[in-house]
C-alpha positions as CSV (number, residue, x, y, z in Angstrom):
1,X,0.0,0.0,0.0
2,X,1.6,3.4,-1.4
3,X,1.9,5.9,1.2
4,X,0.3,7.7,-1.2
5,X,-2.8,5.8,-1.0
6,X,-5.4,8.2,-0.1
7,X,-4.5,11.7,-1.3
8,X,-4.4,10.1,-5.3
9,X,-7.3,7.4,-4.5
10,X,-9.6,10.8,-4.9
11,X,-10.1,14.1,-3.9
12,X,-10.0,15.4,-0.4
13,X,-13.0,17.7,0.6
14,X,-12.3,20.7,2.7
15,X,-15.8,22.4,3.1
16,X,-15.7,22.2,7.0
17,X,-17.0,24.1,9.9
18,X,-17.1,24.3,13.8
19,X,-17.9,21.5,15.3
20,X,-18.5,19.7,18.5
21,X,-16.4,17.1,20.6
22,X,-18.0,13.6,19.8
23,X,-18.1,10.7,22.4
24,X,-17.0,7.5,23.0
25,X,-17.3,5.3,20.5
26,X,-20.2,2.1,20.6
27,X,-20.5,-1.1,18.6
28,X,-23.5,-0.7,16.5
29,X,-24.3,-2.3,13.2
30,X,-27.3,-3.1,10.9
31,X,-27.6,-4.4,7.6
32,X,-31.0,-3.7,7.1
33,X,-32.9,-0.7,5.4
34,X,-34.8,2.1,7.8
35,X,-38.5,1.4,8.9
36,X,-38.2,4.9,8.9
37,X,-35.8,6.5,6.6
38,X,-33.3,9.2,8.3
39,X,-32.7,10.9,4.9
40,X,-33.9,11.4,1.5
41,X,-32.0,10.7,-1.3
42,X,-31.3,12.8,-4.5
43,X,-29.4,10.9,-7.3
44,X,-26.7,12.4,-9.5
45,X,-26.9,11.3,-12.8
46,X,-27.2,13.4,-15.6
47,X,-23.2,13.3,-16.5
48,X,-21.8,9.3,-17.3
49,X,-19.2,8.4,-14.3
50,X,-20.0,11.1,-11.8
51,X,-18.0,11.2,-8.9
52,X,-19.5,13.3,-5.8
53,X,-16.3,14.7,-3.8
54,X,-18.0,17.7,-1.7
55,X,-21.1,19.8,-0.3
56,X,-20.8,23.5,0.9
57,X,-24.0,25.1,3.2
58,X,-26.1,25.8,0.4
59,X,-26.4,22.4,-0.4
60,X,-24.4,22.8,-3.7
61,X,-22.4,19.6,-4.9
62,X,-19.1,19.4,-6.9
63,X,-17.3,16.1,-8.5
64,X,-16.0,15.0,-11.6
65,X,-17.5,12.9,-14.5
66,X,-16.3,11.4,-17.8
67,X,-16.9,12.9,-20.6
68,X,-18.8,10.4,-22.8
69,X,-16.6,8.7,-25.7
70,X,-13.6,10.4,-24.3
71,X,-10.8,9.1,-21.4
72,X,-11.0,12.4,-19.8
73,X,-12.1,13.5,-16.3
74,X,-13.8,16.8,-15.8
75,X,-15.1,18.7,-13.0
76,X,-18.5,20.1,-12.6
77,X,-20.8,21.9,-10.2
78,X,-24.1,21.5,-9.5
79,X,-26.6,24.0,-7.5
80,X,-29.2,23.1,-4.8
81,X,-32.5,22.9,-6.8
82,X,-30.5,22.8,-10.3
83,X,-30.1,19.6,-12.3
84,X,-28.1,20.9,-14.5
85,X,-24.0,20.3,-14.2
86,X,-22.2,22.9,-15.0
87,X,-18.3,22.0,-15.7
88,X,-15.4,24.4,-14.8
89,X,-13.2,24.4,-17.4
90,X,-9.5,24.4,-18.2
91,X,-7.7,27.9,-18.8
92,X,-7.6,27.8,-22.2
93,X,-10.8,25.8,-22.4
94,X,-13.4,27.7,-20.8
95,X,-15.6,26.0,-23.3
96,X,-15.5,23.1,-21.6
97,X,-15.0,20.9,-24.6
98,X,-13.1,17.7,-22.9
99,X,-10.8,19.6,-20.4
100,X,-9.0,17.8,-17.7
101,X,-9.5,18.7,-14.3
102,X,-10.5,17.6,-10.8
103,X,-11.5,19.7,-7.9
104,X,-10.6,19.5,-4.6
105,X,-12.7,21.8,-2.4
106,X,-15.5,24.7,-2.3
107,X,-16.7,27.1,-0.3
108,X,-20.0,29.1,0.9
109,X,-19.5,31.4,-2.2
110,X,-19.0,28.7,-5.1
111,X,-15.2,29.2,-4.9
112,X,-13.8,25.6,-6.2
113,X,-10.0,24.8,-6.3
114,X,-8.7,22.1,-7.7
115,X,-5.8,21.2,-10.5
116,X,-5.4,20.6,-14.0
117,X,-5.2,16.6,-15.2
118,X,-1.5,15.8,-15.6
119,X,-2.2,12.2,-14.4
120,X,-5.0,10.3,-12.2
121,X,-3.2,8.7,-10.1
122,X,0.1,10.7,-9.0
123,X,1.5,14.0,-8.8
124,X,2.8,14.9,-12.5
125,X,4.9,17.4,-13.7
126,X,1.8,18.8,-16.0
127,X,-0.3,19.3,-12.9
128,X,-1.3,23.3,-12.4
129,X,-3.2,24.6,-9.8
130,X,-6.5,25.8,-10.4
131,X,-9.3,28.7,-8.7
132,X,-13.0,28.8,-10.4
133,X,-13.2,32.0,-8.1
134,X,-17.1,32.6,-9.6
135,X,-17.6,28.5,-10.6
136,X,-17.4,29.5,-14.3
137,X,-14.1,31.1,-15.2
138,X,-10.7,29.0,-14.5
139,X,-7.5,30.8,-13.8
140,X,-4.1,29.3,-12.5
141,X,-2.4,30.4,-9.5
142,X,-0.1,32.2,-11.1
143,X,0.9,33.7,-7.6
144,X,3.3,30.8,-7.0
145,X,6.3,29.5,-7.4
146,X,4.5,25.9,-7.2
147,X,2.3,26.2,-10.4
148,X,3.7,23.4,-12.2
149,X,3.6,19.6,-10.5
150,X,1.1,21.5,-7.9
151,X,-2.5,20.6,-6.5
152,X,-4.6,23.0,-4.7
153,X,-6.6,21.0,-2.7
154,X,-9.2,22.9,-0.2
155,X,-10.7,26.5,-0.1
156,X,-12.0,28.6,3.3
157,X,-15.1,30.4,3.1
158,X,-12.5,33.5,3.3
159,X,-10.5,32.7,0.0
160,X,-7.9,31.3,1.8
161,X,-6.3,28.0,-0.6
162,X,-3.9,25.4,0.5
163,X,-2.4,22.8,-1.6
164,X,1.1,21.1,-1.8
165,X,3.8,20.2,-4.6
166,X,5.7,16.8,-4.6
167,X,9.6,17.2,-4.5
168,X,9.4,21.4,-5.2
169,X,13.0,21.7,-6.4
170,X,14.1,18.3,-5.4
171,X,13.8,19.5,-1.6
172,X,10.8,17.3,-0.8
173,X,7.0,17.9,-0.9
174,X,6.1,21.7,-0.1
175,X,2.9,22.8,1.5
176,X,1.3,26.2,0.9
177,X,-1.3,28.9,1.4
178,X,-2.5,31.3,-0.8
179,X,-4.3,34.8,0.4
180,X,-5.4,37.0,-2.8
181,X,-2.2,37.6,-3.8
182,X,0.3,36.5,-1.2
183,X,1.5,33.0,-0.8
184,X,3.1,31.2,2.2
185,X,4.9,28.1,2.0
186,X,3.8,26.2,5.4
187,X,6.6,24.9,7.6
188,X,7.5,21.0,7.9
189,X,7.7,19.2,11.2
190,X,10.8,20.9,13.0
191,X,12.4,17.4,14.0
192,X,13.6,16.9,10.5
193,X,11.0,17.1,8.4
194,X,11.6,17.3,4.5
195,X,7.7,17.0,3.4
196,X,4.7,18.1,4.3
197,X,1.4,18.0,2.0
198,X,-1.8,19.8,3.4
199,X,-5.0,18.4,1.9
200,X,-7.6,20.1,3.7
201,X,-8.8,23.6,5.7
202,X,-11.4,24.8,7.8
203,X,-13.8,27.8,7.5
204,X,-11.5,29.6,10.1
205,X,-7.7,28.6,8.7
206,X,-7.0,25.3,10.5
207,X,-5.3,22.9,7.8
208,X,-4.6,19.6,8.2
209,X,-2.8,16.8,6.3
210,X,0.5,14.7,6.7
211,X,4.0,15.3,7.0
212,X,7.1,13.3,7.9
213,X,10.3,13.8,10.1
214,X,13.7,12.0,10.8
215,X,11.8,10.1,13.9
216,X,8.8,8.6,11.7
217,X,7.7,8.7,8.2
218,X,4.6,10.3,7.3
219,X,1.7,11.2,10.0
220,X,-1.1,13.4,10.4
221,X,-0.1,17.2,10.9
222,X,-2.1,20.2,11.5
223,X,-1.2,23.8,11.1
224,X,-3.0,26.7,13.0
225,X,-4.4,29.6,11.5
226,X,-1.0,31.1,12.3
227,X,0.8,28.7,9.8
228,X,2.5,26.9,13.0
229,X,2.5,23.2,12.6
230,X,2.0,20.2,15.3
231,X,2.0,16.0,14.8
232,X,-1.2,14.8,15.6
233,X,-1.0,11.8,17.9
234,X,-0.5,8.3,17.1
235,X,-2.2,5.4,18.0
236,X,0.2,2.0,19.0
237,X,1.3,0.2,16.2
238,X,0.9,3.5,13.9
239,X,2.3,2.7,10.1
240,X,1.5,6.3,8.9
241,X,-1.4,8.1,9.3
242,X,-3.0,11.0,7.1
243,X,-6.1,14.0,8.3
244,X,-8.0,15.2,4.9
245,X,-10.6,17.1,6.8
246,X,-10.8,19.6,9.9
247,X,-13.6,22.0,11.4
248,X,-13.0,25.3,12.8
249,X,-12.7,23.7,16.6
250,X,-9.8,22.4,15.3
251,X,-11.0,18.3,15.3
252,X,-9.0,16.8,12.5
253,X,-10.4,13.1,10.7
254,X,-8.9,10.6,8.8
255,X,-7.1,7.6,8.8
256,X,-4.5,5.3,10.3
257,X,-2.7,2.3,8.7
258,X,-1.5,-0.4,11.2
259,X,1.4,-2.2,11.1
260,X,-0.1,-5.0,12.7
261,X,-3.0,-5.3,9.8
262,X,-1.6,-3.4,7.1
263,X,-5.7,-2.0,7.0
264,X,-6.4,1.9,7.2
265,X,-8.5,2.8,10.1
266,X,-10.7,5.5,10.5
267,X,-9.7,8.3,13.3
268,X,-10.4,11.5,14.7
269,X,-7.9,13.8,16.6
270,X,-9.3,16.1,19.5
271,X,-7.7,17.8,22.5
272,X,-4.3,15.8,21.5
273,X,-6.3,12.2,21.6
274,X,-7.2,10.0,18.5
275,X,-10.2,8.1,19.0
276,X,-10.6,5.5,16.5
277,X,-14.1,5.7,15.0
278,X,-15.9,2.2,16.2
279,X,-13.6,-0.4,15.8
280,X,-14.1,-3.6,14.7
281,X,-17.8,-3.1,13.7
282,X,-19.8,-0.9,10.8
283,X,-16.6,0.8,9.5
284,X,-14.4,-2.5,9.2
285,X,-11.0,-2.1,8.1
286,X,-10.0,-0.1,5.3
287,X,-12.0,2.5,6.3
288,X,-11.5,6.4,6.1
289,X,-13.2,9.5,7.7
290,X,-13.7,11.7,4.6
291,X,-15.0,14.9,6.6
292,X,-16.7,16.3,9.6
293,X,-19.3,19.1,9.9
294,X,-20.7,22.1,12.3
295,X,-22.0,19.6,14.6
296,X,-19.1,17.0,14.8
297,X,-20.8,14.6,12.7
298,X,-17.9,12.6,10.9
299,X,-18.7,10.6,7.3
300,X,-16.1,8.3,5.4
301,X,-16.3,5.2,3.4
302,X,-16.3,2.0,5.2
303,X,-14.3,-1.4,4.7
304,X,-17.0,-3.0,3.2
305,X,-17.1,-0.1,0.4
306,X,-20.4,1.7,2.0
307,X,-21.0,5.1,3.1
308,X,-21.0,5.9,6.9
309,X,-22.1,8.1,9.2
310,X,-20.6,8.5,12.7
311,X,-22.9,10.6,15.0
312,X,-22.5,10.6,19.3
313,X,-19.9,7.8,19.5
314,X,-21.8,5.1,16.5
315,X,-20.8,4.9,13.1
316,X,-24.0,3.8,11.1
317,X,-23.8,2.2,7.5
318,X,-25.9,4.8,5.3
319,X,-27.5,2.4,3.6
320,X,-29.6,1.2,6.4
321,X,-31.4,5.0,6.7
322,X,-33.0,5.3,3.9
323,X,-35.6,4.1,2.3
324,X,-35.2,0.6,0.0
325,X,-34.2,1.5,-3.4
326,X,-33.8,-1.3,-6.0
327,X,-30.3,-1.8,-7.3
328,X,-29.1,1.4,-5.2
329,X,-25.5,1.3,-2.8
330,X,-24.3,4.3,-1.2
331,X,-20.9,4.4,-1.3
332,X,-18.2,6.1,0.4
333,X,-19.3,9.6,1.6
334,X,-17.0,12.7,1.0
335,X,-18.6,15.4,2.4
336,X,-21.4,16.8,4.9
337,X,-22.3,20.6,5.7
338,X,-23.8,22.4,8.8
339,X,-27.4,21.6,7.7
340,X,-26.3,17.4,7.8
341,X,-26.6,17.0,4.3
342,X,-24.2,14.4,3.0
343,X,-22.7,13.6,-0.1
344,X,-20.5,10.7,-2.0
345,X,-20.7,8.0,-4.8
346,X,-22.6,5.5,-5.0
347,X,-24.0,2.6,-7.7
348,X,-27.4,2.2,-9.1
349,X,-28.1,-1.2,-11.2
350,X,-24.2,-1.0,-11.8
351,X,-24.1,3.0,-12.8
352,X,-21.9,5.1,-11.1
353,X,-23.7,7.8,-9.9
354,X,-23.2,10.7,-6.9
355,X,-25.9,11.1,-4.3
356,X,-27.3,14.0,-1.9
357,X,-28.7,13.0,1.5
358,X,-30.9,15.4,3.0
359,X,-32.1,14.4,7.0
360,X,-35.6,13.9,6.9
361,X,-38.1,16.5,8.5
């Protein structure tokens, strides 16, 4: 498993906000659907391939499909009450006509950040970092000295992007944040630390994401709003570990692989502990917390390939609160807003398609 493994398995969602300390974890589990369904649930599905990686507080969705009869991935949004996609664009092709490009994160005002396609799967020297400041019009961050080989990966609802470049000038991966014009390169770990990618922020400027240092290889970091950075604990047996998401209280998620399994587990860091997120039971192993809202409710993607939700110490397979729906699996859920609406990918009668869960009145 490439250390790697999660920030180029798909995007990281950084549309995050305050949220509260969640409890101990319980051991709950149900493969059954709701009597009485907890959400209802929008499907995504007038683009072929659609992908679902983020929700901001208006209830407005961004992902990536494939074009039909064409290899290439490109990145939409799609409005609360629309159903209409409308795809962002490459600089250069503001047409949309088969661009490449993946976003990364949005925020209250539609701001979506993201990267040009240099390659799916890794970090490649044709990579560019990309704003759609107003959803429509692309424009590289020309602002940096990391614009080739560079992602941006998250947005605050003040402007504020973060995003990293692997090896910037041979010197190792480089973290940075950009305010309108100005941007910072964020520190690594002080205890030899030659990389440090951030993959997520917070309304409010906390960032999270993974670094290394000359006493372990790469773990979950998180930098304050004042750039400073701090390792975020480990649990026993800790292979490397990773946070993609973070609310303004500072309460990072995640994952964690184990040397003893070699599985990823899902975690959440609060008041320096990590509280693994209901072992052994709805989450499985392989599992990931994909991001965590106003409220502290976390949602990831579960070892058995389902969506969960994680709510007052019990992580809940998504698939058991809604109503039955023939040939319908919610998969793994990327992100949730203030209001609890969730959203991820899922599979209906073997079409990839994104869904929208909206609790139920």
């Amino acid at each position: 498993m490439s250390s790697r493994r999660r920030r180029y398995a798909g995007p990281v969602l950084s549309v995050l906000t305050a949220g509260a300390l969640l409890g101990a974890p319980a051991l709950t589990s149900s493969a059954q659907a709701a009597t009485t369904p907890k959400y209802t649930v929008k499907i995504v599905s007038s683009v072929p391939g659609v992908q679902l990686f983020g929700i901001n507080g208006n209830g407005d969705v961004f992902g990536t499909t494939v074009q039909s009869g064409a290899e290439t991935t490109e990145s939409f949004l799609l409005k609360a009450g629309s159903s209409a996609v409308q795809f962002l664009g490459t600089p250069g092709d503001q047409k949309n006509t088969q661009s490449s490009s993946v976003a990364l994160g949005i925020n209250a005002s539609d701001a979506v950040v993201g990267y040009t396609l240099g390659s799916a799967t890794m970090i490649d020297p044709e990579d560019v970092p990309v704003e759609w400041a107003n959803s429509t019009t692309p424009t590289t961050l020309a602002s940096l000295n990391y614009t080739l080989g560079a992602r941006a990966t998250g947005i605050s609802d003040s402007g504020e992007i973060v995003g990293f470049k692997e090896n910037f000038n041979g010197q190792g991966d480089k973290s940075f944040k950009v305010q309108g014009s100005t941007a910072t390169e964020l520190p690594v770990l002080p205890n030899g630390g030659a990389n440090a990618d951030a993959l997520g922020v917070s309304s409010n400027g906390f960032i999270v994401g993974d670094a290394d240092s000359s006493a372990f290889g790469r773990q979950a970091v998180e930098w304050n709003s004042g750039g400073a950075i701090t390792a975020l604990p480990l649990p026993a047996n800790t292979f490397q570990s990773q946070a993609f998401a973070v609310n303004s209280s500072g309460v990072a998620v995640g994952d964690v692989v184990l040397s003893t399994d070699g599985e990823s587990h899902p975690e959440m860091w609060a008041n320096g502990k990590v509280t693994e997120l209901a072992p052994g039971t709805i989450t499985g192993f392989n599992a990931v917390a994909n991001a965590i809202n106003n409220s502290g409710v976390i949602v990831g993607g579960s070892g058995n390939g389902d969506g969960f939700v994680y709510q007052n110490g019990t992580a809940t397979d998504l698939n058991t609160l809604i109503a039955p729906t023939a040939g319908l699996t919610l998969g793994a859920a990327t992100g949730i807003n203030a209001k609890g609406q969730i959203a991820g990918s899922a599979t209906l009668n073997g079409q990839d398609v994104g869904y929208i869960l909206t609790p139920a009145s």
